[in-house]
C-alpha positions as CSV (number, residue, x, y, z in Angstrom):
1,X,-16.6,-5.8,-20.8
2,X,-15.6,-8.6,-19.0
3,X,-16.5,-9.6,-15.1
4,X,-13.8,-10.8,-12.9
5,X,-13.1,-12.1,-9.5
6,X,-10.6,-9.8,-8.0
7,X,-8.4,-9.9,-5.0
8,X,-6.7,-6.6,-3.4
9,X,-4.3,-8.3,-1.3
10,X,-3.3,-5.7,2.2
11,X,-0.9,-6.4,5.3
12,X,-2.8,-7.3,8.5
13,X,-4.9,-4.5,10.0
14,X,-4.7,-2.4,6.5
15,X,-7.6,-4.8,5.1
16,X,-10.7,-2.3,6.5
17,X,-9.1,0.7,5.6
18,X,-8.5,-1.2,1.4
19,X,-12.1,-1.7,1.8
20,X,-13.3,1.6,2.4
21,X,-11.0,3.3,-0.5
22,X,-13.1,0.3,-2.8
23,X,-16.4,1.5,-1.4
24,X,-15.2,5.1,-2.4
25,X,-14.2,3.9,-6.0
26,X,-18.2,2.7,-6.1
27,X,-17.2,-1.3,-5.8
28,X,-19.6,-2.9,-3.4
29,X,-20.2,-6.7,-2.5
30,X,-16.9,-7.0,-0.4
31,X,-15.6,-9.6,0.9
32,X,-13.1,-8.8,3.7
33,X,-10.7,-11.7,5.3
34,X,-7.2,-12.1,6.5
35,X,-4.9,-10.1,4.1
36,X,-7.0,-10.0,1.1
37,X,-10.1,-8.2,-0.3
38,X,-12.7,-10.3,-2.5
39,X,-14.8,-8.5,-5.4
40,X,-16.0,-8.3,-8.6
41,X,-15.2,-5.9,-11.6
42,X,-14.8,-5.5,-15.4
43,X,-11.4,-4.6,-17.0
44,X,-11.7,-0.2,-16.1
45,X,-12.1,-2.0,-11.9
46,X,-8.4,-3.4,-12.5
47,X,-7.0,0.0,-13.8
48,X,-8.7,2.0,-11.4
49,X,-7.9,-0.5,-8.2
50,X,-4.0,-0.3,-9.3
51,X,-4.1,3.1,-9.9
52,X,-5.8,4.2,-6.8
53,X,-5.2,2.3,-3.6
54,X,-3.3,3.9,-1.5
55,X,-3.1,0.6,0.9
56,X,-3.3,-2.0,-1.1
57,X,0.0,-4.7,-2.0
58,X,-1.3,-6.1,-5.0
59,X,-4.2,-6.5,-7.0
60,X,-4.9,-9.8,-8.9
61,X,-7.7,-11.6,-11.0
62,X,-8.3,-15.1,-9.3
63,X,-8.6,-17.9,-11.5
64,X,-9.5,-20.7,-10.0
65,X,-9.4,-22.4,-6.3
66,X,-9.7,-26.3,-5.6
67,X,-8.4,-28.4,-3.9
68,X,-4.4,-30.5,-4.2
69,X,-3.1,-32.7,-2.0
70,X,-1.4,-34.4,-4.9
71,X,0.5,-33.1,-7.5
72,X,-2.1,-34.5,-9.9
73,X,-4.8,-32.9,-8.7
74,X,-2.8,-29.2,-8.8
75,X,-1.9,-30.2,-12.4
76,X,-5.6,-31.1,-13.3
77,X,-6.6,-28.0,-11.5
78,X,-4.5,-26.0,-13.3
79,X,-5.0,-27.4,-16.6
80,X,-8.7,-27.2,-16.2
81,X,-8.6,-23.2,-16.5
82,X,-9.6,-21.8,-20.1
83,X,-5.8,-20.1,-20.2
84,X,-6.3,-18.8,-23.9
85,X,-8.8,-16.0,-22.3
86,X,-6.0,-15.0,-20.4
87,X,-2.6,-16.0,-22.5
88,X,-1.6,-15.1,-25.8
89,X,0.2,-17.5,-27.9
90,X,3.7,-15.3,-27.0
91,X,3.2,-14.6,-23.7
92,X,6.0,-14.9,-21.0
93,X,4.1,-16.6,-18.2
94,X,6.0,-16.4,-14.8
95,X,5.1,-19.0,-12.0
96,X,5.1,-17.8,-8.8
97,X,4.0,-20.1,-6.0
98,X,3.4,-19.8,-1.6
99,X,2.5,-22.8,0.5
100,X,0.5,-22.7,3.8
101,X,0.2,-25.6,6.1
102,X,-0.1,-27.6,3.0
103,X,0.9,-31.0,1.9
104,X,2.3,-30.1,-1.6
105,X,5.1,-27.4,0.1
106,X,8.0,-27.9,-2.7
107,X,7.8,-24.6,-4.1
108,X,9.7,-25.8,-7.0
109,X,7.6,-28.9,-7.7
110,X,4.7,-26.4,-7.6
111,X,6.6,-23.8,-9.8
112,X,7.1,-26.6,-12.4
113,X,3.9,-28.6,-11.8
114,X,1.9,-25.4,-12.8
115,X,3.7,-24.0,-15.7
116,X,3.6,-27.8,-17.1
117,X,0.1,-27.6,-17.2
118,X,-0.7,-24.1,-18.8
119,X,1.7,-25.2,-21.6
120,X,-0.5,-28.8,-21.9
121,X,-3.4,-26.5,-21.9
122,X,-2.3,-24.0,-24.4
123,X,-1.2,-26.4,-27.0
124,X,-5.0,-27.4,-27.1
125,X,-6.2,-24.4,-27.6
126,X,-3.5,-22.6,-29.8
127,X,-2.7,-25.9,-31.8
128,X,1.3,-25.3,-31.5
129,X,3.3,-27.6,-30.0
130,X,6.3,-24.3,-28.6
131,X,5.3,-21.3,-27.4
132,X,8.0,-18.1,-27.6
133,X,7.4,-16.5,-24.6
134,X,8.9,-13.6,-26.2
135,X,5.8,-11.0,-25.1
136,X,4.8,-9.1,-22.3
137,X,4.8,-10.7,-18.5
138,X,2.3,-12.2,-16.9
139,X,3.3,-12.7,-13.7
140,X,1.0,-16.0,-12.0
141,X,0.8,-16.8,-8.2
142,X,-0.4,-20.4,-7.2
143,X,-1.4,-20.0,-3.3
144,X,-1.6,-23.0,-1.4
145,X,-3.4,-22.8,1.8
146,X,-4.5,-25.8,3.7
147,X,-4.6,-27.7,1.2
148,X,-6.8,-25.2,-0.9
149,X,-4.9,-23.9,-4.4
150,X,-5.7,-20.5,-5.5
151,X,-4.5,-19.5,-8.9
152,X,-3.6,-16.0,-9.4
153,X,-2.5,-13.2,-12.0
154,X,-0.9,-10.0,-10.8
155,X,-2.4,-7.3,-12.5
156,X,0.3,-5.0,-10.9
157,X,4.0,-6.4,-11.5
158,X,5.8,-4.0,-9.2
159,X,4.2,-3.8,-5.5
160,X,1.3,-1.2,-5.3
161,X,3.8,0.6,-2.4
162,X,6.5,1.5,-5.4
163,X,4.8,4.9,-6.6
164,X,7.8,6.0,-8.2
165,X,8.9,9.1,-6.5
166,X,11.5,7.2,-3.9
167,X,14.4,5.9,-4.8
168,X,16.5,6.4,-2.1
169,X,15.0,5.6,1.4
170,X,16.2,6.2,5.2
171,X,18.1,3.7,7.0
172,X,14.1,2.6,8.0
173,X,11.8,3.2,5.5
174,X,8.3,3.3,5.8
175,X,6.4,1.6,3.3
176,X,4.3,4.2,1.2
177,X,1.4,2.0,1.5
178,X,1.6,1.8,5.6
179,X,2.5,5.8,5.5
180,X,-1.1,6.3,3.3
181,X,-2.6,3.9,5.9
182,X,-1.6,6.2,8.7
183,X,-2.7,9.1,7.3
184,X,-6.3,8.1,6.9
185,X,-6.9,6.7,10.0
186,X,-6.1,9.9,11.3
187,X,-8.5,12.0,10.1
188,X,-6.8,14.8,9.1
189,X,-8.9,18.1,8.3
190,X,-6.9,19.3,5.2
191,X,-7.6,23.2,7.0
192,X,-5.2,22.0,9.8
193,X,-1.2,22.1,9.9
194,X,0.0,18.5,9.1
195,X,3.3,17.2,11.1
196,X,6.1,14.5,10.7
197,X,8.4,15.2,12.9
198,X,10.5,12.0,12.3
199,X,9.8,12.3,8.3
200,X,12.9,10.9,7.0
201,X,12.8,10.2,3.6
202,X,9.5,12.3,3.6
203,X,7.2,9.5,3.0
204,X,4.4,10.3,5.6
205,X,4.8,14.0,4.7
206,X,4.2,13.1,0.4
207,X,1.6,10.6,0.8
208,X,-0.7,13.2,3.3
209,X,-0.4,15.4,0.0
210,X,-1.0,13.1,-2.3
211,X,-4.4,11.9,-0.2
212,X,-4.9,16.0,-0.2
213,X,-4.7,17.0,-3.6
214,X,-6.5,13.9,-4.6
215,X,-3.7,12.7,-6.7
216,X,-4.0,8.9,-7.6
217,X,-1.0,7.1,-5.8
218,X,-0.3,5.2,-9.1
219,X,0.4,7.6,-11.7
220,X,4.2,7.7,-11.5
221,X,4.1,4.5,-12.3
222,X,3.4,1.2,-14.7
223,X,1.8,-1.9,-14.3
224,X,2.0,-5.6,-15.2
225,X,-2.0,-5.2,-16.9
226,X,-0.6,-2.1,-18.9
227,X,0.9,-4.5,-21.4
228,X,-1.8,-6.6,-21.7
229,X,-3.9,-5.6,-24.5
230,X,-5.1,-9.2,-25.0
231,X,-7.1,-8.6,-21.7
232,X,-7.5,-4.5,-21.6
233,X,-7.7,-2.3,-24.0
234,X,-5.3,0.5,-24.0
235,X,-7.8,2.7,-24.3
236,X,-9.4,1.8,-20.9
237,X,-6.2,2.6,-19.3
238,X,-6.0,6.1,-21.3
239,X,-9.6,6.7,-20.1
240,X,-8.7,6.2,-16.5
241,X,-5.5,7.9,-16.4
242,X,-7.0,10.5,-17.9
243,X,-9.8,11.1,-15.3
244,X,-7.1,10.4,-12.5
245,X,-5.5,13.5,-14.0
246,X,-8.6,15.6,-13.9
247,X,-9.3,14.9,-10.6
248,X,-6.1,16.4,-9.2
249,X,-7.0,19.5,-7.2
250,X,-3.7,21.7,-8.5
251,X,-5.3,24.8,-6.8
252,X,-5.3,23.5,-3.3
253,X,-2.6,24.7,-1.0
254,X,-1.7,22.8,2.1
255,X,0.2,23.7,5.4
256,X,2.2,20.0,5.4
257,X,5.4,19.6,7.8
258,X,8.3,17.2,7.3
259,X,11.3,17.1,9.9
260,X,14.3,15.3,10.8
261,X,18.1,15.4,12.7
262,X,19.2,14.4,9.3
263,X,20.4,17.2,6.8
264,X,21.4,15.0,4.1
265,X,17.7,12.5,4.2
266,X,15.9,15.9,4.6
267,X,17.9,16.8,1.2
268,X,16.1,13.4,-0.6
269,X,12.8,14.1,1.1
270,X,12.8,17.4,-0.9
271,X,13.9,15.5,-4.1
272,X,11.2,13.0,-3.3
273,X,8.7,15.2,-3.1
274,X,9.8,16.6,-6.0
275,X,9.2,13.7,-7.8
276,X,5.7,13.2,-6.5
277,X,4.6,16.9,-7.0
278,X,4.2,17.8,-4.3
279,X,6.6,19.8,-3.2
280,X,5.0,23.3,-3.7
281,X,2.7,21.9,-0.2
282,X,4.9,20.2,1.9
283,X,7.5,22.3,4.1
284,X,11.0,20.2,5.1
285,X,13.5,21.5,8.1
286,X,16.3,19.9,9.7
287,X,14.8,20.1,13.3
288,X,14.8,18.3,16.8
289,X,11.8,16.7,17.8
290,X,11.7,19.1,21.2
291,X,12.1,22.1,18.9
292,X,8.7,21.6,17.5
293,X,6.0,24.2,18.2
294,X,3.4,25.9,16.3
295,X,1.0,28.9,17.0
296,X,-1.7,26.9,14.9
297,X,-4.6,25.6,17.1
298,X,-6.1,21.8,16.0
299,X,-3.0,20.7,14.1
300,X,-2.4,16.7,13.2
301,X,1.1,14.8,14.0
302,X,1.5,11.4,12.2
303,X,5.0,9.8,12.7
304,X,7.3,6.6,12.9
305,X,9.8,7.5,15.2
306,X,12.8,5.1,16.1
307,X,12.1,2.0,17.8
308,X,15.2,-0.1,17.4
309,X,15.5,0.9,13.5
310,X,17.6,4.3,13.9
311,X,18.4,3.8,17.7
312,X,19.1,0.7,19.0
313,X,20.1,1.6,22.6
314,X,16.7,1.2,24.7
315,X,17.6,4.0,26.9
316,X,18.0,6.6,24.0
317,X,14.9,5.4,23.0
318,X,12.7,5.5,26.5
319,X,14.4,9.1,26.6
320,X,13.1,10.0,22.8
321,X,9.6,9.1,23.8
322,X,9.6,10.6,27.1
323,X,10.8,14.3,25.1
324,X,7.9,13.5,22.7
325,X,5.2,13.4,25.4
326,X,6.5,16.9,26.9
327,X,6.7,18.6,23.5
328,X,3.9,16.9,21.9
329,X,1.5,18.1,25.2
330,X,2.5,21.3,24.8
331,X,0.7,21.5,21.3
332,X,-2.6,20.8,23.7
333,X,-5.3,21.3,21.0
334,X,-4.0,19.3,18.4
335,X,-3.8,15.1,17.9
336,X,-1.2,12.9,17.4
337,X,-0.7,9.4,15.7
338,X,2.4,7.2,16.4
339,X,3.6,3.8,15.2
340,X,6.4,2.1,17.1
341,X,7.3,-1.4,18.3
342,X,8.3,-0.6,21.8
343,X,5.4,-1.9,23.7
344,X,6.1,0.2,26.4
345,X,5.7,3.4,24.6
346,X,2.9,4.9,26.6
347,X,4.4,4.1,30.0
348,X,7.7,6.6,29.2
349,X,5.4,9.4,26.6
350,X,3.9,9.8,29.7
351,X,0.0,9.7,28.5
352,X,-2.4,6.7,27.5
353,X,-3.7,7.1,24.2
354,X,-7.6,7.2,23.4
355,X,-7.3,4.5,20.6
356,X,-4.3,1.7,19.8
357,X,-4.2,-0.1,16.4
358,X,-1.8,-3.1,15.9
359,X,-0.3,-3.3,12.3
360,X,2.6,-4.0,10.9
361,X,5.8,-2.0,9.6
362,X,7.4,-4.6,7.1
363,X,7.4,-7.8,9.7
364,X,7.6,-6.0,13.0
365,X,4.8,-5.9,14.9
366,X,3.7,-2.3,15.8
367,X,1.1,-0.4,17.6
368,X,-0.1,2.9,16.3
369,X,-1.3,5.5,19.4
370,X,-3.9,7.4,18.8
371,X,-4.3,10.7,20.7
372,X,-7.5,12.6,19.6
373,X,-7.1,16.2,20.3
374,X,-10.4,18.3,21.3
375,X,-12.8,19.6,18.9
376,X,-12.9,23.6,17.7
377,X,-15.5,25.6,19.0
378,X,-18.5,25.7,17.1
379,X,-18.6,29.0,14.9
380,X,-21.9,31.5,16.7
381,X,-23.5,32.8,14.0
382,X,-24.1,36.1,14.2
């Protein structure tokens, strides 16, 4: 097999957390920066880094990176890449491009700059003078950032955070990959009640069960590198589906909670988790956040409540938080996890949490509050 440079690209503050599911899947020699992860990996790394980050945006194969100030030197850039071990003679090559406190910054121009010189490049090698462009995608990102082209191809097509189990969202969905996120950083014993009680569309609720039954957050879905039997073999991707579908721990029961004011997005939640399957773990109620209690010691709640999304009146919102610090005190062995915007969150929940994580929801900077609950007594033996 091959060996590739690849790049899982993450939002801001979700780039450790990539990492560490990469070290899991046994990929080592990381390279962790600003919204990307660097490393290397034959053609099974690409199918298994689709199919099971739960955090990740994208995954691509870098190319190439030099440097273009000038269109000529992003042309001869371009151009100098061996495209025919990527390409086949009919393959519909799509140009995306971004530009960073760069010179060349006519997206456009470095659309058309680009695919100009694949196509010089291609007639070389193929010895045609037309190409078709009637087979599979392959989707190509030239990234230009201070003054430094990268040259890309998404592996994934669709956005790692489409799963495929929600097609209808609340009026602020959560992205599944940011939901995932949440759930591992808050170290949730699988033994212990799990809690949403702003779940919504159910997607902090699904992807808890998902991380618990050890079901691969990819395989509802297809990707870009599926079609792509010039690079992988279809009988890599069979290999690794297949093992993603014997890892699934079918016999594991969960106690998983998903609430909300809203009958009707309750309603899709249980269709969503449907979808997943994982509704035979995950429990949904139409329920007030101040009705929530539990006689279950140690529990774990993980939510995005409203912060401007669902209630835009600052008041309603100060009084929300302030009813979530009373109940949520009440449950006063368990820990809690909440992502909001309102920087003043802690002030009016009434308690200062032990950790605070700034990420990002979409393009809204957020905090996540971290209240570690204390540990169980340690079993005497007798």
């Amino acid at each position: 097999m091959a060996n590739y440079d690849i790049i899982a690209t993450a939002a801001f503050g979700l780039e450790s957390i990539v990492a560490k599911e990469l070290k899991r899947l046994g990929y080592s020699n990381l390279k962790v920066e600003n919204g990307k992860i660097t490393y290397n990996g034959d053609e099974e790394c690409i199918c298994k880094s689709n199919l099971w980050l739960r955090c990740a945006d994208r995954i691509y194969i870098k190319l190439s990176e030099f440097k273009a100030t000038t269109f000529e030197e992003l042309f001869q850039g371009v151009k100098h890449i061996n495209w025919a071990n990527y390409l086949p003679e009919d393959a519909n090559f799509i140009v995306n491009a971004k530009s960073v406190k760069s010179k060349l910054f006519s997206l456009s121009d470095i659309q058309s700059i680009t695919k100009k010189a694949i196509v010089e490049k291609l007639k070389e090698s193929y010895s045609i003078e037309w190409f078709s462009e009637s087979g599979s995608k392959y989707p190509i990102l030239v990234s230009i950032l201070n003054d430094n082209a990268t040259v890309l191809l998404d592996t994934s097509g669709d956005a790692l955070h489409k799963r495929g189990y929600r097609e209808i969202g609340s009026a602020a969905p959560l992205k599944e990959t940011l939901a995932a996120a949440l759930v591992l950083l808050s170290n949730w014993r699988y033994d212990r009640n799990f809690v949403d009680p702003f779940c919504g569309s159910g997607t902090i609720p699904i992807e808890a069960a998902l991380i618990a039954k050890n079901i691969a957050p990819g395989l509802n879905r297809n990707f870009a590198c599926e079609d792509w039997d010039f690079i992988i073999s279809s009988l890599t991707w069979k290999k690794v589906r297949k093992e993603a579908y014997e890892a699934i721990m079918y016999d594991k029961q969960f106690n998983i909670f998903g609430y909300d004011i809203d009958d009707k997005i309750i309603s899709t939640a249980r269709k969503n988790a449907e979808k997943a399957g994982v509704d035979d773990c995950i429990h949904f109620q139409t329920q007030e956040v101040t009705a929530l209690s539990s006689k279950k010691h140690y529990g774990t709640i993980v939510c995005n409540p409203p912060y401007g999304e669902r209630l835009s009146d600052k008041k309603k919102v100060e009084l929300l938080y302030s009813d979530m610090g009373k109940t949520f005190r009440k449950l006063d062995t368990w820990s809690y996890f909440i992502i909001t915007s309102y920087d003043q969150f802690e002030k009016f929940f009434g308690k200062k949490s032990d950790k605070n994580r700034k990420l990002y929801n979409g393009r809204i900077q957020c905090y996540y509050y971290q209240y570690i609950g204390p540990k169980p007594p340690k079993k005497t033996r007798d």
